[in-house]
C-alpha positions in Angstrom: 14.2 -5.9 -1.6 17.4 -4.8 -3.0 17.3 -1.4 -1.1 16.3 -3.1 1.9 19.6 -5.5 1.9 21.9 -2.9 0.5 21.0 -0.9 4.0 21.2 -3.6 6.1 25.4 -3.1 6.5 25.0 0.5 7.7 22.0 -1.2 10.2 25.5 -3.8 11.9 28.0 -1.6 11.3 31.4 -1.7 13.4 34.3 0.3 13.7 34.8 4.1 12.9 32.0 6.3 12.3 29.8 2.8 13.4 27.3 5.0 15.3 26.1 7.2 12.5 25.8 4.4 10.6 23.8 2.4 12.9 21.2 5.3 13.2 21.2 6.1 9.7 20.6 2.4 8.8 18.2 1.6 11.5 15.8 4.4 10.3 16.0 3.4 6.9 15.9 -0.2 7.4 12.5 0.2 9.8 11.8 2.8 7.3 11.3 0.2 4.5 9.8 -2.2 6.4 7.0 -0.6 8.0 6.4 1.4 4.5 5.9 -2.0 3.1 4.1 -3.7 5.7 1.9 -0.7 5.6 1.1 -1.6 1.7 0.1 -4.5 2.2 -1.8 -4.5 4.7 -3.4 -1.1 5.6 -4.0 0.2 2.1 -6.2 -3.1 1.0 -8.2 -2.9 4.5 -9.2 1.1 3.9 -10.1 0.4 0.4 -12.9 -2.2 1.4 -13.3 0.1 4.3 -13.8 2.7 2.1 -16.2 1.0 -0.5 -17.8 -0.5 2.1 -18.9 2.7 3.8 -19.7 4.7 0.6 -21.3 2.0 -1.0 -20.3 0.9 -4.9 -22.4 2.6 -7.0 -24.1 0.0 -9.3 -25.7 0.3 -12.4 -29.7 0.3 -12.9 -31.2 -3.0 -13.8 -32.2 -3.3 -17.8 -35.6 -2.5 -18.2 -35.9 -3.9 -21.5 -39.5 -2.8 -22.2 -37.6 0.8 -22.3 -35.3 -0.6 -24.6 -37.3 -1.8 -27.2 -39.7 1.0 -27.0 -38.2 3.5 -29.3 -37.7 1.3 -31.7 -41.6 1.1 -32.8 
């Protein structure tokens, strides 16, 4: 958040040199923001994608006439 309004004055910027600026700080500024609305949004969605599609891998019920069957 603090990166993002730190590069928000080269983003306005008037005067000499304003034009470099502008570009530089429009990059970075859509930089950040699409990094983060890429985080929270795409990343979650392909995880359950993700898991979804390959299935979770749960363990086998207990069988506990297994269990208890090396023990007599």
């Amino acid at each position: 958040l603090a990166f993002f309004f730190g590069t928000l004055p080269l983003a306005v910027a008037t005067g000499a040199g304003a034009g470099a600026m502008n570009a530089i700080g429009t990059a970075v500024t859509g930089g950040m923001l699409s990094a983060t609305f890429i985080d929270l949004i795409f990343i979650p969605m392909f995880f359950v994608l993700i898991s979804q599609a390959f299935g979770r891998r749960r363990p086998r019920p207990h069988d506990p006439e297994i269990a208890t069957n090396h023990l007599t």
